[in-house]
C-alpha positions as CSV (number, residue, x, y, z in Angstrom):
1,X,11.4,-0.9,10.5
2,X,9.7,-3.2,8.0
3,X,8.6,-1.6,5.0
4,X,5.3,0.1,4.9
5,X,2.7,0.1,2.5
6,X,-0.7,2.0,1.3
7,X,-3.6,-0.5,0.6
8,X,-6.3,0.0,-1.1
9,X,-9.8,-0.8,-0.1
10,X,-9.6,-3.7,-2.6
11,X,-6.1,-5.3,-1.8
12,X,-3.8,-3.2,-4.5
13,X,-0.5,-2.4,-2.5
14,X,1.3,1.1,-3.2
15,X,4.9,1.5,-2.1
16,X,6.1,4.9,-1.2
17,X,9.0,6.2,-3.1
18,X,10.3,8.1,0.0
19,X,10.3,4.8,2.0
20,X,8.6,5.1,5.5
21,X,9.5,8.5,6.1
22,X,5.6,10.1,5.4
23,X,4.0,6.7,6.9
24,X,5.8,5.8,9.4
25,X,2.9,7.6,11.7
26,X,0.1,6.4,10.4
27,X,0.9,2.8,11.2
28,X,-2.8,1.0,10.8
29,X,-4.4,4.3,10.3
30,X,-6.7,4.7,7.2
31,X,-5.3,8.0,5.0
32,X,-6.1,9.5,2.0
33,X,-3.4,10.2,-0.3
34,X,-2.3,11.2,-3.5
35,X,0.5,11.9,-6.0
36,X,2.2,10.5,-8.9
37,X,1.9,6.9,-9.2
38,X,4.7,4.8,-11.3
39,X,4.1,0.7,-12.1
40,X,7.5,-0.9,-11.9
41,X,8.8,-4.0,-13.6
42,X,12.1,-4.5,-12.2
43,X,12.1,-7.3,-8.8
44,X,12.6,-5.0,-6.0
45,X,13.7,-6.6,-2.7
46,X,12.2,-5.7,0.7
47,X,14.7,-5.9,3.6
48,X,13.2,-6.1,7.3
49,X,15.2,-7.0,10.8
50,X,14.4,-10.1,12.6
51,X,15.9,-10.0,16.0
52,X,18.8,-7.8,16.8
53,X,21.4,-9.7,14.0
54,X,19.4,-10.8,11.4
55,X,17.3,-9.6,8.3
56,X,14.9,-10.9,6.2
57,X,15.2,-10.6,2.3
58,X,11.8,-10.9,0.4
59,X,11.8,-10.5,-3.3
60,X,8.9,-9.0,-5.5
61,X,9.1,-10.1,-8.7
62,X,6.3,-9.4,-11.3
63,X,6.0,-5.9,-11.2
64,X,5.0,-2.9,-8.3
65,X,3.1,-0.2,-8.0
66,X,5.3,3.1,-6.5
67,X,3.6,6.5,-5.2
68,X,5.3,9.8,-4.6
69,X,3.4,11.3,-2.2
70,X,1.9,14.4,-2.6
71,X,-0.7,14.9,-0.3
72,X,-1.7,12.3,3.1
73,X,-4.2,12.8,5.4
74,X,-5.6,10.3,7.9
75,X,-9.6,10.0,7.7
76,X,-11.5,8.7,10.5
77,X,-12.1,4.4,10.0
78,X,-15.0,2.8,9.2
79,X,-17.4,1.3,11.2
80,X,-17.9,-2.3,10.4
């Protein structure tokens, strides 16, 4: 499974220190959640399956923002 993300409502991207495992069921749901968040400065590389053999490698570099997740609760989406 790719990895999963929180988003912001203005495009800041949180990455869960517990990987996928609290997300992974709230694919393109909108959530509320909080917890401890840590900004990063070491690259970090993201590792996703293409196909059955292969894997993509992407690298951040720059800097991340990490959440341990405390609480998560899905909220109903907005209506556009």
């Amino acid at each position: 499974m790719p990895p999963v993300t929180c988003s912001t409502d203005d495009g800041v991207l949180y990455f869960p220190a517990d990987g996928n495992q609290r997300l992974k069921t709230l694919l393109n749901a909108r959530v509320r959640a909080s917890g401890t968040v840590v900004e990063k400065q070491d690259p970090m590389e993201l590792k996703m399956p293409v196909g059955e053999k292969n894997q993509m490698v992407v690298r951040v570099e720059g800097g991340y923002k990490q959440i341990t997740i405390e609480t998560l609760e899905k909220i109903p989406a907005r209506r556009r």
